[in-house]
N, C-alpha and C positions, 0 to 999 in steps of 0.2 A: 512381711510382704516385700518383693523387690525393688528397688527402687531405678528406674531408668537413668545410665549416665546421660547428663546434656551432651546432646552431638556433637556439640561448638570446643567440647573437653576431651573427648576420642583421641584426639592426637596425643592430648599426654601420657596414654595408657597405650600406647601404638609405634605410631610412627617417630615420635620425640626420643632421646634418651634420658628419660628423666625418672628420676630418683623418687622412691616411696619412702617416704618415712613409715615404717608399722610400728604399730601399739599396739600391745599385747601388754594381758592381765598378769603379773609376779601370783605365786600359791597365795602370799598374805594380802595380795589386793592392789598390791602398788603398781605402776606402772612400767612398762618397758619398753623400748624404742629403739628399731635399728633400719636406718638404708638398706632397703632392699631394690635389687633390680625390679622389674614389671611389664606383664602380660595379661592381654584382654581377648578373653574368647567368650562366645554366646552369652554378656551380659556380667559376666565374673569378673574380677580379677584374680591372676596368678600369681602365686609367690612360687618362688623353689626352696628350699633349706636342706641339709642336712639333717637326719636323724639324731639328734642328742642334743643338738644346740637349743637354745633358749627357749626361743622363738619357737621351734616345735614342739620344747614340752610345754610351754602358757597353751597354745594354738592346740595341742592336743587335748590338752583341761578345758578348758573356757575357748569356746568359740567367738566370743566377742574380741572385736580387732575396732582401729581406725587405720585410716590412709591421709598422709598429708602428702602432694603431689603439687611441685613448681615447675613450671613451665623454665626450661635451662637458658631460654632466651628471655627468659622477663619474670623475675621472681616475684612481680604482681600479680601474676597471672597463675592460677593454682584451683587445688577440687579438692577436697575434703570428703575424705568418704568413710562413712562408720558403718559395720558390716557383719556379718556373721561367717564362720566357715562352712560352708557346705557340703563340702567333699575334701575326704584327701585320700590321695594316693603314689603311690610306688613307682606305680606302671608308665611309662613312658617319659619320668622324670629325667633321668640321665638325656636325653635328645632333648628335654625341654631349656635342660640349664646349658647345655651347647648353643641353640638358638639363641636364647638369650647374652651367651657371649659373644657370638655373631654381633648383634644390633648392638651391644652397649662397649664392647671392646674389638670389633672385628676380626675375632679368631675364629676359627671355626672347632675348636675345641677348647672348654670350660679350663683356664691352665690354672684353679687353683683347689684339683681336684685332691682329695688326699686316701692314699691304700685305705681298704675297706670302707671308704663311704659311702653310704644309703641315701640315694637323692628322695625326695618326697616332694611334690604338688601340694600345696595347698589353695582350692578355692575357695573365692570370697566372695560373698551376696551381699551386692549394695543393699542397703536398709535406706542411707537417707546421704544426701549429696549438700554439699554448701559450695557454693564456686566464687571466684573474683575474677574481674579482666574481662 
């Protein structure tokens, strides 16, 4: 079942530029973790990746993820979110990871794109939330 972000936490999936740490499941179980940028739509959060990297083969296996998420102004202040994926998709990836470089680097185009890569969306369905601050 989904779990409601607390609204007092919105900003750090929004308006803030702040960094997600994701965890994602390794094939033998162990854990994996990388800064990713981040987007909140109807309840989700958004990752973007690449086709091949890591993150999208764990994320394509095992749907189970976390989110550690600090607040850039007060690294007391943070959400924790453990989650599932519930969608991924192709379709409108490329414009998504440009947005995203908009708000977290001001360009208006993703400059660390590389010949032939396949943007992907990955959402993620809050399960259960822990916050501080």
């Amino acid at each position: 079942m989904a779990k409601k972000i607390p609204e007092q936490f919105i900003d750090l999936l929004t308006s803030k530029k702040s960094f997600a740490h994701l965890a994602t499941v390794m094939p033998d179980g162990s854990p994996q973790v990388t800064p990713v940028w981040i987007d909140y739509k109807d309840g989700k959060v958004l990752v973007n990746t690449a086709r091949g990297r890591v993150k999208d083969r764990n994320m394509s296996k095992n749907s189970r993820v976390a989110l550690a998420i600090s607040d850039p102004d007060n690294p007391y202040r943070y959400i924790q979110i453990r989650g599932r994926v519930s969608n991924i998709r192709e379709q409108g990836a490329d414009e998504h990871i440009d947005a995203l470089a908009k708000k977290y680097l001001g360009k208006d185009k993703y400059p660390f794109r590389q010949p032939g890569e396949v943007r992907v969306i990955y959402e993620i369905e809050p399960i259960s939330c822990s916050t501080m601050g």
